[in-house]
C-alpha positions as a printed NumPy array, in Angstrom:
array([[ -1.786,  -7.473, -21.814],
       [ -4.872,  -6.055, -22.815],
       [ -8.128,  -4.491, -20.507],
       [-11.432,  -3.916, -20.971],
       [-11.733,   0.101, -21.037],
       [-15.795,  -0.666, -22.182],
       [-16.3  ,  -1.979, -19.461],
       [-14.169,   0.041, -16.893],
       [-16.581,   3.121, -18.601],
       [-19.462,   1.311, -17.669],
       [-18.444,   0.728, -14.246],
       [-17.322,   4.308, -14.125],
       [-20.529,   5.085, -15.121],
       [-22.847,   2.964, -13.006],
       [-21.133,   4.838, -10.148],
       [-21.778,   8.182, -11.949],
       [-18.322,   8.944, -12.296],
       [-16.136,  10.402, -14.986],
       [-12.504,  10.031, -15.806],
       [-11.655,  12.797, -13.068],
       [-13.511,  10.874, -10.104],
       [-11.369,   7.765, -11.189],
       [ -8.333,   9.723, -11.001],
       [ -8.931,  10.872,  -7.814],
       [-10.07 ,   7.717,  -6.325],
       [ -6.952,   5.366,  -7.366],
       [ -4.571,   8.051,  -7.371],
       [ -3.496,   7.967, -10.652],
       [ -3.176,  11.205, -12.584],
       [ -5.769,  12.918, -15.261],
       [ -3.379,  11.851, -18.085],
       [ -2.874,   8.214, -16.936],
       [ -6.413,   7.74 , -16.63 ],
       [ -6.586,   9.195, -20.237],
       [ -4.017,   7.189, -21.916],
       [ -5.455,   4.13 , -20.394],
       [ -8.552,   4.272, -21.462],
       [ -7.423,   5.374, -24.963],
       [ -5.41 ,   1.966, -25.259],
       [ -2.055,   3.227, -24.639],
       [  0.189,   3.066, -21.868],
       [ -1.518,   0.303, -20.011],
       [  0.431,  -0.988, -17.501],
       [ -0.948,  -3.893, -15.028],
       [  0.414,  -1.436, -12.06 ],
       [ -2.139,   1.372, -13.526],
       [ -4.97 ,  -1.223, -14.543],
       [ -4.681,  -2.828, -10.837],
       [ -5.143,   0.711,  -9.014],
       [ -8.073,   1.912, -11.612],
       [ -9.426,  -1.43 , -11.   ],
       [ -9.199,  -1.35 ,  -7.304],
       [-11.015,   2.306,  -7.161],
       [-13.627,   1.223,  -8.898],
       [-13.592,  -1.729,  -6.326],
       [-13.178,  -4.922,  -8.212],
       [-10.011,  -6.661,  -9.331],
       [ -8.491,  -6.459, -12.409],
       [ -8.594,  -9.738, -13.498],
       [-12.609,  -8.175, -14.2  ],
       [-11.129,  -5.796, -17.064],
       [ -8.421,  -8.341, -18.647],
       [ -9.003,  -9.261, -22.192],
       [ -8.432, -12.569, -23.232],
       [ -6.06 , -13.514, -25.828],
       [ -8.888, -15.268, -27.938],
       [-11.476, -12.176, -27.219],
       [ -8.79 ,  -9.917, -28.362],
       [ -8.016, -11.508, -31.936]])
């Protein structure tokens, strides 16, 4: 499974918040947060609680199969 980590940073943005804030927020630490959003290590538990912080669900940051290819 692939998320959107575009548009997580623009929803991280729009609440003026940087990779830190998110961290803090879903309590997930610095180098999750940093991994994830570099494409690696993105797990639906981690992608569900970034999600969640940001306060939508993650079904908001999937990637479709067809967008992805």
């Amino acid at each position: 499974m692939r998320y959107d980590v575009e548009r997580m940073e623009t929803d991280m943005a729009l609440k003026g918040w940087v990779a830190a804030d998110l961290s803090r927020a879903s309590g997930v630490s610095a180098m999750t947060v940093s991994r994830f959003m570099a494409g690696h290590t993105q797990t639906p538990r981690v992608a569900m609680k970034l999600a969640g912080a940001l306060g939508y669900s993650v079904r908001r940051y999937l990637v479709s199969q067809r967008r992805a290819a």
